[in-house]
Backbone as CSV, one residue per row, in Angstrom:
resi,resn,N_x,N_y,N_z,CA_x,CA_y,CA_z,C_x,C_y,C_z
1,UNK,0.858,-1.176,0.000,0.000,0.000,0.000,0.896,1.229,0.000
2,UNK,0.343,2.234,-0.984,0.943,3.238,-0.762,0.599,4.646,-0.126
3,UNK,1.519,5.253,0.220,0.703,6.655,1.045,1.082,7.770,0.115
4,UNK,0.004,8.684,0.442,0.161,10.115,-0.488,-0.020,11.067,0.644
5,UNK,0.670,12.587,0.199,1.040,13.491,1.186,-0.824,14.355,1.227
6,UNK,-1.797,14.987,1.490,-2.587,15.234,1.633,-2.553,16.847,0.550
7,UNK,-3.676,17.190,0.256,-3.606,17.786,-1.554,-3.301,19.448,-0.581
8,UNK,-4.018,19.867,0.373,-4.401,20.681,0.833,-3.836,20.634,2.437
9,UNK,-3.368,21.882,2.536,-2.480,21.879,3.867,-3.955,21.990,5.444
10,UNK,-3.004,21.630,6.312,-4.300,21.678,7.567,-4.529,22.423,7.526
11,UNK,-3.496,24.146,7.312,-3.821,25.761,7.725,-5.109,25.894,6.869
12,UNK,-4.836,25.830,5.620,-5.792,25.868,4.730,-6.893,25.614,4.785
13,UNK,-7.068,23.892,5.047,-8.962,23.698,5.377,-9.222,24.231,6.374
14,UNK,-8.516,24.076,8.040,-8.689,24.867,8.937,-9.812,26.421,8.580
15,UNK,-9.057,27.236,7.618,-9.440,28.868,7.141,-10.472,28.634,6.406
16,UNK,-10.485,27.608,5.276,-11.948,27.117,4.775,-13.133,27.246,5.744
17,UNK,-12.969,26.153,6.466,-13.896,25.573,8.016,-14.231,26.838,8.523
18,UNK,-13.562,27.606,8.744,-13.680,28.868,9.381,-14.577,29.782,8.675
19,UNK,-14.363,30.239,7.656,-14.680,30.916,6.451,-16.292,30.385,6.315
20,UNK,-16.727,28.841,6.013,-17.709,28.457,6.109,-18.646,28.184,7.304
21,UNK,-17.908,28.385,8.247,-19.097,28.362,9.713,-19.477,29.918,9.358
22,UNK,-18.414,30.922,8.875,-18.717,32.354,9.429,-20.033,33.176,8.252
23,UNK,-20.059,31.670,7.818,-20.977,31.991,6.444,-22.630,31.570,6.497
24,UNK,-22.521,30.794,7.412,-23.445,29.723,7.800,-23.455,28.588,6.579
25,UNK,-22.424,27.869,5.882,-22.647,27.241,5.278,-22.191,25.854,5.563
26,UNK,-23.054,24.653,5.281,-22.954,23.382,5.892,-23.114,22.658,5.017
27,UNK,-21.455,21.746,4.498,-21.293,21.176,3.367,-22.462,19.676,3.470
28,UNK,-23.195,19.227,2.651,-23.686,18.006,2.299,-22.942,16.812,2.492
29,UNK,-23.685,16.136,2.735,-22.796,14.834,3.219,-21.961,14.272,1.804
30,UNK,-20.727,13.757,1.771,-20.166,13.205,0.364,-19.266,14.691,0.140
31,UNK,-19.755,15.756,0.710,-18.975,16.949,0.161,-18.107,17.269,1.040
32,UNK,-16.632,17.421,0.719,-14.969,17.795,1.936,-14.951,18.982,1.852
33,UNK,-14.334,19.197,2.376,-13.373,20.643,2.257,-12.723,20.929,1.384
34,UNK,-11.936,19.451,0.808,-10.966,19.637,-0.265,-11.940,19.594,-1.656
35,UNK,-12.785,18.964,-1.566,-14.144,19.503,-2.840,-15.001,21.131,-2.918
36,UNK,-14.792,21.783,-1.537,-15.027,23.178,-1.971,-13.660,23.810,-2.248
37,UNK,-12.290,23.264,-1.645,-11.254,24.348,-2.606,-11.146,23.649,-3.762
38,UNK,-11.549,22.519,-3.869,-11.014,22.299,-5.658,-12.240,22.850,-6.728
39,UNK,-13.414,22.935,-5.851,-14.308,24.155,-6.690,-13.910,25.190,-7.129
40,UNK,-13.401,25.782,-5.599,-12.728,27.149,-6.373,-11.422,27.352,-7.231
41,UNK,-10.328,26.353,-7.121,-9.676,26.348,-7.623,-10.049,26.044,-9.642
42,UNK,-11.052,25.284,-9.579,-11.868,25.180,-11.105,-12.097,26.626,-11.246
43,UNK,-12.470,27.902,-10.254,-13.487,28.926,-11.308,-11.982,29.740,-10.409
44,UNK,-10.320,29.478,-11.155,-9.811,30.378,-10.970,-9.585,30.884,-9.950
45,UNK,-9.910,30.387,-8.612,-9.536,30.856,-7.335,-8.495,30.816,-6.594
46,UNK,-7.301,30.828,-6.440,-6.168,30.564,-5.189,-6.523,30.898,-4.268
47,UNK,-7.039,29.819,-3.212,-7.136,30.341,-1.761,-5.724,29.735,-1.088
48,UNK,-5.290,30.838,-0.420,-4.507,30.737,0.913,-4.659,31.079,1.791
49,UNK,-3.325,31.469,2.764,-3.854,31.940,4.620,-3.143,32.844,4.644
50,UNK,-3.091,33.526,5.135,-2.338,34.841,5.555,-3.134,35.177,6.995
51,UNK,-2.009,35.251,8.092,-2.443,35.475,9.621,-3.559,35.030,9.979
52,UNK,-3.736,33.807,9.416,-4.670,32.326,10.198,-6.098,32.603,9.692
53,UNK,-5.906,34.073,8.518,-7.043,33.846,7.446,-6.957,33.259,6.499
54,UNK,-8.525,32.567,6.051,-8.471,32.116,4.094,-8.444,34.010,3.352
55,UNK,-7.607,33.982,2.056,-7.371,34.728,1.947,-7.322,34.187,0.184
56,UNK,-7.580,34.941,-0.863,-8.046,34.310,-1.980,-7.385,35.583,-3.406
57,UNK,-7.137,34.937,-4.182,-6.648,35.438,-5.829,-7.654,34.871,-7.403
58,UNK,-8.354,35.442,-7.485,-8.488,35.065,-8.731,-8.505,36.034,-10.171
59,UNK,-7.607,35.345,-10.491,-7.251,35.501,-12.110,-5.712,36.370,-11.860
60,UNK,-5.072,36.248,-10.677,-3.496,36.916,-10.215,-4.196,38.177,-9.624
61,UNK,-5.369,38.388,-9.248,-6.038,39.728,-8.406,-6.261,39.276,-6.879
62,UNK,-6.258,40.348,-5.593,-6.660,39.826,-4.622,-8.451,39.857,-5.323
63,UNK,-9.010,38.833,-4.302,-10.092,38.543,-4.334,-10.929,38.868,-2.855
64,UNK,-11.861,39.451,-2.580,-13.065,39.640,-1.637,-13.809,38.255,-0.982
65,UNK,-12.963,37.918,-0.183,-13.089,36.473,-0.401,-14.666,36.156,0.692
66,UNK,-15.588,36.979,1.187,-16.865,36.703,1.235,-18.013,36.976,0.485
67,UNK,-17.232,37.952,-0.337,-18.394,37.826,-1.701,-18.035,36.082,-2.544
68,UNK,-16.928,35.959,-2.581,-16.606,34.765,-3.470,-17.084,33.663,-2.767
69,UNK,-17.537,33.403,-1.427,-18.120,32.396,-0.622,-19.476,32.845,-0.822
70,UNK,-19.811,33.696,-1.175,-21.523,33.814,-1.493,-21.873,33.462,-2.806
71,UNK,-20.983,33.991,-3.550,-21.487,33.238,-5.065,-20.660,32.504,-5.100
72,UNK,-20.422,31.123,-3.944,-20.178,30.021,-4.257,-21.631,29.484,-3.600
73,UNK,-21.884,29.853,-2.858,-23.359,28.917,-2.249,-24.326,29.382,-3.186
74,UNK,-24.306,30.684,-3.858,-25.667,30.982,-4.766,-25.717,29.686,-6.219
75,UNK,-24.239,29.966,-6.610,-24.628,28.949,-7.943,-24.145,27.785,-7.501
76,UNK,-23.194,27.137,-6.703,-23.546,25.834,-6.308,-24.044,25.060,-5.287
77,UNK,-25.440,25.322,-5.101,-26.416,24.931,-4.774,-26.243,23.266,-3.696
78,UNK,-25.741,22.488,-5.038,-25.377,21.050,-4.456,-24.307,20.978,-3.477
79,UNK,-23.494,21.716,-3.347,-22.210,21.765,-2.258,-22.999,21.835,-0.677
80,UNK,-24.377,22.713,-0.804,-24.373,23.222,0.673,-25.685,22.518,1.029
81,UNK,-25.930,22.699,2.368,-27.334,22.480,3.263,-28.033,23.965,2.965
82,UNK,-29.566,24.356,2.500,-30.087,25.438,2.392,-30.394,26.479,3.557
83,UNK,-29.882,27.433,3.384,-29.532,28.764,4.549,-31.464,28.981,4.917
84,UNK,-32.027,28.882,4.125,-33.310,29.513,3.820,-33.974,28.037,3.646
85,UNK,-34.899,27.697,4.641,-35.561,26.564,4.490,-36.861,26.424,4.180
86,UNK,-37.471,28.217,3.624,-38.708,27.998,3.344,-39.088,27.236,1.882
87,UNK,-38.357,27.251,1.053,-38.452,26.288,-0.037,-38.329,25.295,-0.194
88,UNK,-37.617,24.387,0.750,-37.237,22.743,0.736,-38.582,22.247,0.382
89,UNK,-38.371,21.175,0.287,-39.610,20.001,-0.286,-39.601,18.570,0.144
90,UNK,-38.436,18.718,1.071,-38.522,16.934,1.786,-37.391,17.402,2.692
91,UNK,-37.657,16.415,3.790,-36.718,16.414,4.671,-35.501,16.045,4.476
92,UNK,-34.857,15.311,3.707,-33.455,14.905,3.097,-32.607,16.381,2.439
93,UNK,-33.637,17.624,2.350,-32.610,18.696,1.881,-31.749,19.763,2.909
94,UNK,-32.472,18.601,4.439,-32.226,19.780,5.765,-31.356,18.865,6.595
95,UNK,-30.629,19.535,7.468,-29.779,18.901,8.028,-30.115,19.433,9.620
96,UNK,-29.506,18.497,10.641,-29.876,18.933,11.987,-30.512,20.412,12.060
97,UNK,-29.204,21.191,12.084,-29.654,22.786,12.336,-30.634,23.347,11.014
98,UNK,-30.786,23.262,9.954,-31.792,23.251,8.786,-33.395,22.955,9.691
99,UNK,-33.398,21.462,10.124,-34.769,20.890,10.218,-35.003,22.143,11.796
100,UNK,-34.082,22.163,12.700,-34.206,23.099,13.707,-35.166,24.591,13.522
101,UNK,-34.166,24.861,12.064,-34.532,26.564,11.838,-36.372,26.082,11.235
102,UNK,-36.419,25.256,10.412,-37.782,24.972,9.853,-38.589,24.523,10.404
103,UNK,-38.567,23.810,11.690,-39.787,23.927,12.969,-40.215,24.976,13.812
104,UNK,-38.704,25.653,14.067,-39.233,26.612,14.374,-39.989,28.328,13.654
105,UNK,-39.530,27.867,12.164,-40.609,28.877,11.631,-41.851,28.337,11.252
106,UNK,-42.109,26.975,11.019,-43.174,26.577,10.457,-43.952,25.717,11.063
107,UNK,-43.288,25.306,12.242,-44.220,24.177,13.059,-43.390,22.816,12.862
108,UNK,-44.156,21.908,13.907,-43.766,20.794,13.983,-44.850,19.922,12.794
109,UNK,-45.576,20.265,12.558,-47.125,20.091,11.665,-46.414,19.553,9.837
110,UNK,-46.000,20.975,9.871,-45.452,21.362,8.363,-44.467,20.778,8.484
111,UNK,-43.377,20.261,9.052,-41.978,19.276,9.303,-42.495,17.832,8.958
112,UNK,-43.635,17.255,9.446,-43.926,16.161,9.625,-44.475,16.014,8.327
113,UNK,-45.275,17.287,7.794,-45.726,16.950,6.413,-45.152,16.778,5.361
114,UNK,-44.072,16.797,5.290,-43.074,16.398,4.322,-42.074,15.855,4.092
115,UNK,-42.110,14.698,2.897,-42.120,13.780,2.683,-40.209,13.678,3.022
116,UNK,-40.052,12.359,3.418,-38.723,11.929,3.758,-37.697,12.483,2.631
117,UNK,-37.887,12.041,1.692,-36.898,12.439,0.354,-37.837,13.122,-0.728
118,UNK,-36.696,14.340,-1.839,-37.774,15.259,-2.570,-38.622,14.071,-3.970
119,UNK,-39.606,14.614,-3.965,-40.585,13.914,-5.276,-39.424,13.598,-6.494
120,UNK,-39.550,12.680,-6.951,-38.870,12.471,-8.443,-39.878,12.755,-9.024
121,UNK,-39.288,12.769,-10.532,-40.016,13.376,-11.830,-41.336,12.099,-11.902
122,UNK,-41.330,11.230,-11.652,-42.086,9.967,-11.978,-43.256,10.165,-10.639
123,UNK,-44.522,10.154,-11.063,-45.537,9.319,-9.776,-45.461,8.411,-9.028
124,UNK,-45.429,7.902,-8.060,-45.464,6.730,-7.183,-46.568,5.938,-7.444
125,UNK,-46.661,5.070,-7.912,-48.226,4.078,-8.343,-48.143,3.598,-6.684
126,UNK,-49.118,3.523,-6.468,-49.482,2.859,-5.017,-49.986,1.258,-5.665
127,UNK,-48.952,0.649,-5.295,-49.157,-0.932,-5.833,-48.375,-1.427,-4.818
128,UNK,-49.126,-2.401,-3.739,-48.544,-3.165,-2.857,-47.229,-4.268,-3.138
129,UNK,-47.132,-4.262,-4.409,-46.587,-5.759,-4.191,-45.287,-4.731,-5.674
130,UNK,-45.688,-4.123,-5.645,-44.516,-2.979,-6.538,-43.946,-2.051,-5.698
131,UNK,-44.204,-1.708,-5.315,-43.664,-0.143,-4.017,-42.520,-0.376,-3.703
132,UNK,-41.288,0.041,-3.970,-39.720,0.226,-3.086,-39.825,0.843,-1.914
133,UNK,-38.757,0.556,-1.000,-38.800,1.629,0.015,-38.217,3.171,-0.155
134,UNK,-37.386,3.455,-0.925,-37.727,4.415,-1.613,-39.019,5.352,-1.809
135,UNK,-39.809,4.675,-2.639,-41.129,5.600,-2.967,-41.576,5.788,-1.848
136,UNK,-41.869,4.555,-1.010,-42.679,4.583,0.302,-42.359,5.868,1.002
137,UNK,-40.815,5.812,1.284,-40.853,7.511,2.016,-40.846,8.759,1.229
138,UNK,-40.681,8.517,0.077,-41.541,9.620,-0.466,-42.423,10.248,-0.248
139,UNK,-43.695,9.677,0.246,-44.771,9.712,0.441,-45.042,10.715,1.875
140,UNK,-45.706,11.341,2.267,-45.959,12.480,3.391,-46.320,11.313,4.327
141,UNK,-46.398,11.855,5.389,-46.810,11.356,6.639,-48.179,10.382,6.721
142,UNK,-49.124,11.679,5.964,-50.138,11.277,6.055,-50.839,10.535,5.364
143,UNK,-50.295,10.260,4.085,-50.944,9.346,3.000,-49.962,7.665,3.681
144,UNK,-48.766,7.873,4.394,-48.042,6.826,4.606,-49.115,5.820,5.632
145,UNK,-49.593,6.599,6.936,-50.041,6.266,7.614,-51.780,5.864,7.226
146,UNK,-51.951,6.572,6.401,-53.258,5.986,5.855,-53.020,4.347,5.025
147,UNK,-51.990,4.524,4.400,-52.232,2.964,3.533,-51.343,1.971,4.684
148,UNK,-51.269,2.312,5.672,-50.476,1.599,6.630,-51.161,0.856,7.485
149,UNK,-52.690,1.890,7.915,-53.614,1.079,8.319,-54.277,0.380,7.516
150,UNK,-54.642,0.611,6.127,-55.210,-0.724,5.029,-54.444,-1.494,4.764
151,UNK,-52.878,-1.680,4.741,-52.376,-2.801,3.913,-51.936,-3.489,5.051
152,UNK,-51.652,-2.730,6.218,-51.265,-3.743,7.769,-49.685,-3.634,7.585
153,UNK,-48.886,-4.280,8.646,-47.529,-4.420,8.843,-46.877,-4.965,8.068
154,UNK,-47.445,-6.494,7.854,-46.843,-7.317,6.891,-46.622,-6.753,6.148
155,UNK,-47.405,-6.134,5.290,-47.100,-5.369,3.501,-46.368,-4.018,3.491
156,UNK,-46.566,-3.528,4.519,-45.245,-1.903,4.833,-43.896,-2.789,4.974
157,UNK,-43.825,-3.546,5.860,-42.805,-4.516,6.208,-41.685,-5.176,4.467
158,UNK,-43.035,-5.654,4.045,-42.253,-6.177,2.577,-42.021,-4.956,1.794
159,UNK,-42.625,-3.468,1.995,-42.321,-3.010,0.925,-40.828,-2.072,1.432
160,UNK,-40.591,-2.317,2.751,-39.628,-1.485,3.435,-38.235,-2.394,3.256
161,UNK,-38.392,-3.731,2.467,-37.425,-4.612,2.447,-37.021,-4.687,0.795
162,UNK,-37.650,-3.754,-0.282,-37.423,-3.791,-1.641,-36.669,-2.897,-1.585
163,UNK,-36.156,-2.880,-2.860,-34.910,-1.836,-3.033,-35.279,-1.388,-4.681
């Protein structure tokens, strides 16, 4: 086995980490640190540290480096957890402090009403013996618990065991 030296120095993500708490931004699960500097490093960015700040160049210019952390969360969207949770559409787009901020503006009511993961482009056919678990939590609270009392345990049970 071989070892490799790490792409990105500690100071560095350290000032990232920093940079992004002071932003309120909260990378998605699957997403590093070293995937938001190699973002920026794609749109032309050099971030470094200077006196235990991230501190940033793009195109050989200093750079404003909290405007450049804002239009990094505006156009890439997929990197972060949403600052603003009145638009989500399933609970899979919120994260601890996300689902926090969205109960407490909207209730525990409106949290519960929506659905585990966001709608795909496709309908869910409600077919017992077709249903993934997937679709199943798709489904809101309340339509879940309605076909839960008609189809019984057994059949939530089998459809919570498809893939």
């Amino acid at each position: 086995m071989s070892t490799v030296a790490p792409k990105y120095s500690t100071d560095l993500q350290d000032a990232v980490e920093r940079t992004l708490r002071a932003h309120n931004l909260r990378c998605k699960p699957g997403i590093s640190l070293d995937t938001v500097l190699e973002t920026l490093e794609a749109n032309q960015v050099k971030p470094s540290v200077a006196f235990g700040q991230l501190t940033c160049e793009q195109n050989g210019l200093p750079a404003h480096t909290p405007l450049l952390f804002e239009a990094l969360a505006k156009q890439r969207t997929e990197l972060f957890f949403p600052r603003e949770v009145g638009n989500v559409k399933s609970r899979d787009e919120l994260d601890r402090a996300g689902k926090i901020q969205f109960i407490r503006e909207h209730g525990v009511r409106a949290f519960e009403s929506l659905p585990q993961s966001a709608p795909k482009d496709e309908p869910v056919v409600l077919d017992q013996r077709k249903m993934t678990r997937e679709q199943w939590l798709s489904l809101d609270r309340a339509t879940r618990a309605k076909l839960a009392g008609e189809w019984g345990s057994s059949t939530v049970g089998a459809i919570m065991q498809r893939k």
